[in-house]
N, C-alpha and C positions, 0 to 999 in steps of 0.2 A: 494312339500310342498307348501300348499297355505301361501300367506306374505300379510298382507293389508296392507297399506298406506294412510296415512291424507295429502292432499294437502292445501297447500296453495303457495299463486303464489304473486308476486311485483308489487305496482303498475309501476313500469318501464318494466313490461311485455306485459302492455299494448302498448304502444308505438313501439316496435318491432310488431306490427300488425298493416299493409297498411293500410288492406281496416276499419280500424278505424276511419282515418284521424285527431291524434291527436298531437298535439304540449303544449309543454310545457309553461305555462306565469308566473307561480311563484310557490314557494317553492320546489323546484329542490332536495333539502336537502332531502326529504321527500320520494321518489322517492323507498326506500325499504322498504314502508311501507306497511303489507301484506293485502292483499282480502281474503277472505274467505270462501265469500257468493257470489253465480251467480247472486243474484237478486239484481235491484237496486232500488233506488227510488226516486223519483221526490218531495224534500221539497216544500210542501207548506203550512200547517199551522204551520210550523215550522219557516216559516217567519214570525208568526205571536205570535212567542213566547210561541208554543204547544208542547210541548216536548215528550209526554206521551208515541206517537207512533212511535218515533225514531228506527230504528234498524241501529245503529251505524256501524254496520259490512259490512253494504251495499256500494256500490258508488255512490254517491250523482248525483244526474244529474238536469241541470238547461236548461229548455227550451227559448222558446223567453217568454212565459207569464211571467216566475219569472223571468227573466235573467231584464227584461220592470218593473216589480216591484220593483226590485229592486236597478235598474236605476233610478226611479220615486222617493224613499226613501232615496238616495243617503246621506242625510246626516242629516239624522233622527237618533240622539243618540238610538233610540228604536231597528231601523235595525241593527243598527251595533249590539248592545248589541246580539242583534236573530243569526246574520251569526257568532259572536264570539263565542257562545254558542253551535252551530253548528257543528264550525273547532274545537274545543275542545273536542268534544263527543268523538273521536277517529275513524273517519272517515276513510277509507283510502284515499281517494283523493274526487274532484268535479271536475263536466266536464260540462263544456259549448258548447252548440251545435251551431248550424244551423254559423259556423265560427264569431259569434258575441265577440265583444270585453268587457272584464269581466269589468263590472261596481266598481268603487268603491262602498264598500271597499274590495273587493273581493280580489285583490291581495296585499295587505298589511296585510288581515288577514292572507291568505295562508303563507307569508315569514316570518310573524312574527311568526306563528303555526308551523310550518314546514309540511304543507300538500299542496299536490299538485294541484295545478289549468290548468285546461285541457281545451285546444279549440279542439273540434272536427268539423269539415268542412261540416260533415252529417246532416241531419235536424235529431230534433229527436227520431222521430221513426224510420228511418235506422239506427242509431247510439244503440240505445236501444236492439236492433234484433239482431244486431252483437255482442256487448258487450256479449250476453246475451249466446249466441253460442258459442265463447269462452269461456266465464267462465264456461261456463257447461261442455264442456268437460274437461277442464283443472281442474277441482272442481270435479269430477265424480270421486264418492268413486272407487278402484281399488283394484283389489286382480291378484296375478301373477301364472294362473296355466299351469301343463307342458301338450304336446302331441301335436295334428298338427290340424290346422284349416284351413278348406278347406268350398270352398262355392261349393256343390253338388243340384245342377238343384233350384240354387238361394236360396238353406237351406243353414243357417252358420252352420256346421257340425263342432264339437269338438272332434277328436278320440284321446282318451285318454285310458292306460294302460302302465303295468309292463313295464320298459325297456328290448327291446330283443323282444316283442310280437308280431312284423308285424305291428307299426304305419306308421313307413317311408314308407316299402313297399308298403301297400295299400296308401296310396298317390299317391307314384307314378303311379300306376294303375290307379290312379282317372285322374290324369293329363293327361295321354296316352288317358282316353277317352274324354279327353275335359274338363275338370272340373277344377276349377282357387286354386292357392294354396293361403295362407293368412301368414301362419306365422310358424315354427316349434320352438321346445322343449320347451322355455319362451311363454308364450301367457299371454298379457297383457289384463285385463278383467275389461274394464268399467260398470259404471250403469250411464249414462245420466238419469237424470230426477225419478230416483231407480224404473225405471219399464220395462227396457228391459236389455239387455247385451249383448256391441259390444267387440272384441278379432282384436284386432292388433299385429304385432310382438316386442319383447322387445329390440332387438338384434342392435347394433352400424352399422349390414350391413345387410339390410335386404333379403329377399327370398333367403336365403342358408339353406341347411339341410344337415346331417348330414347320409351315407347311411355307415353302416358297411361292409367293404371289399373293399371300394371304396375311401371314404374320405367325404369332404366337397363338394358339387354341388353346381352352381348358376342355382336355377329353369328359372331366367328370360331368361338367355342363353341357357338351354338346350330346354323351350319347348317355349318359344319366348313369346312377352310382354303381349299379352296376355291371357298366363295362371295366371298371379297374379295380386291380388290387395292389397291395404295399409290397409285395416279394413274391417269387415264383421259381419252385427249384429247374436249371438249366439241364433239358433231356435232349436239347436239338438245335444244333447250329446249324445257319443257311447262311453260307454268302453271296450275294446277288452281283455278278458280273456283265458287263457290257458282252455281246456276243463278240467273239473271239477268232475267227474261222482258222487259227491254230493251234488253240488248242481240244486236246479230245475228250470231249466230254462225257461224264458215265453213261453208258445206253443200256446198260442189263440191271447193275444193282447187285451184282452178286458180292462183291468183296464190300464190306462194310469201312468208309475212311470215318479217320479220328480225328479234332483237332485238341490239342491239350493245354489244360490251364491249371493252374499249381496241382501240377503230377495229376488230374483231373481229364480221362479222356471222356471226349463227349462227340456222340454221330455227328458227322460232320457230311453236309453236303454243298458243291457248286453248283449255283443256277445260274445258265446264262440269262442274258434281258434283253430282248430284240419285240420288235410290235408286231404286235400279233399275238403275244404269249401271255397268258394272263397269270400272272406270277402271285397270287392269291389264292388262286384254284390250285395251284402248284404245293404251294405252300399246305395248304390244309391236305390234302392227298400226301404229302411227306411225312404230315404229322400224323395222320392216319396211319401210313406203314410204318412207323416209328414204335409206336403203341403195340403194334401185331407185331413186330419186331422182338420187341420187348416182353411180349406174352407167347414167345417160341415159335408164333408165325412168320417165316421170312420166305414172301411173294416171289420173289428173285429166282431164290434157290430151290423152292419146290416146281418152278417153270422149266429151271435147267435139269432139275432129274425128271420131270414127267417128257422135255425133249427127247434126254438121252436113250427113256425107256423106248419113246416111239420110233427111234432111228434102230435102235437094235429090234426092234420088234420087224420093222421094214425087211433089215436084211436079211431075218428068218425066212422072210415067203419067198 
């Protein structure tokens, strides 16, 4: 069953990230006050008492020009009235870059408001670029769907079906021939940016599966560190079906199917599963034409016009 999930994250989340460089100078209290939004923004006619284009939900960032403007107005009833107006909107924090020291009235407004005041040590645009990469994944609407994600000749490959159908096993097949495992049964499904979708594992210990007759495996031990990795963006869904002799299965390839996930379409193919079929070799051959797909090769449709040419060419003679 797919589960979606609404994120929102503290500003004291921040702070547990290094390469931020941020420290705390006032309203500490303030510190679970949620983010919402990845994007942030840089006031400045807002210093100037423009309120109209505020989006409140953002984190506020002060570079050296306003951090210097604001130093400059230090004791301008006008400023102050603009940054009170500011820490009130319901912010969740402001962050001072390039390690400069917060001008009054900056932290007096913060402890009196209960919003946090942040020195970051980065100038910035590093500060902004990072901020911005975090929140974006940690903010990346999420849906939890089940099967095994494996990255096949650098395709994120999603093989999904019925419990019982041969997902672990073909895995393991794939890993025998070289190919990196990602995550089994939970797979956790971002949308960065709502235009691509990366699959990580959900699980408290990660690269173990689950093989019936056997028990629990640890992938990174059986087939060494590097058959896995932590995330893999999703280029290719397969879902593996019991053979069906009702229904009609693709046999040409020309029309390309979708299946979609947060407004997220992604190639979607049915494989039936009958013996005899080696749904490994299938599999890597799928991720192959995916690839060529993707790089303007599409095997299908250059077969159907090199037929049609040769049928009309027939009933020239």
């Amino acid at each position: 069953m797919t589960v979606r999930r609404t994120h929102s994250i503290s500003v004291g989340f921040l702070l547990e990230l290094e390469n931020l460089g941020l420290t705390v100078v006032a309203g500490e209290k303030g510190l679970s006050r949620p983010i919402t939004s990845a994007e942030a923004n840089r006031p400045a006619i807002e210093l100037f008492g423009i309120f109209d284009y505020l989006q409140p939900d953002r984190v506020q960032i002060l570079g050296s020009g306003e951090t210097a403007h604001i130093q400059s107005r230090s004791t301008d009833p006008e400023m102050e009235a603009n940054l009170r107006r500011l820490f009130s909107s319901g912010i969740p924090c402001c962050v001072v870059t390039n390690g400069r020291t917060p001008p009054s009235p900056l932290p007096q407004l913060a402890e009196e408001i209960g919003v946090p005041l942040l020195v970051s040590s980065h100038n910035t645009t590093r500060f902004t670029k990072r901020l911005w990469e975090h929140l974006e994944r940690a903010l990346a609407p999420v849906v939890i769907e089940r099967g095994v994600l494996m990255d096949v000749y650098n395709i994120g490959t999603l093989i999904q079906g019925d419990s019982g159908v041969g997902k672990s096993e073909c895995a393991l097949e794939l890993m025998e021939r070289g190919h990196t495992f990602v995550a089994d049964d939970l797979i956790e499904v971002r949308s960065p940016q709502e235009s691509r979708l990366v699959g990580s594992g959900r699980g408290i210990v990660p690269y173990h599966m689950e093989i019936r007759g056997i028990g629990i495996i640890d992938v990174s031990r059986i087939f060494g560190p590097r058959s896995i990795r932590g995330e893999k963006q999703i280029d290719l869904i397969v879902e593996l079906q019991d053979w069906n002799p009702d229904v009609e299965y693709e046999r040409v390839g020309i029309v390309q199917r979708y299946k979609e996930l947060l407004n997220v379409k992604v190639p979607y193919l049915l494989i039936p599963v009958r013996p005899g079929r080696n749904i490994s070799t299938i599999i890597e051959i799928a991720a192959v034409n995916q690839k060529l797909i993707s790089q303007g090769v599409h095997m299908a449709a250059e077969f159907d016009r090199k037929l049609i040419q040769a049928m009309r060419e027939q009933t020239q003679r």
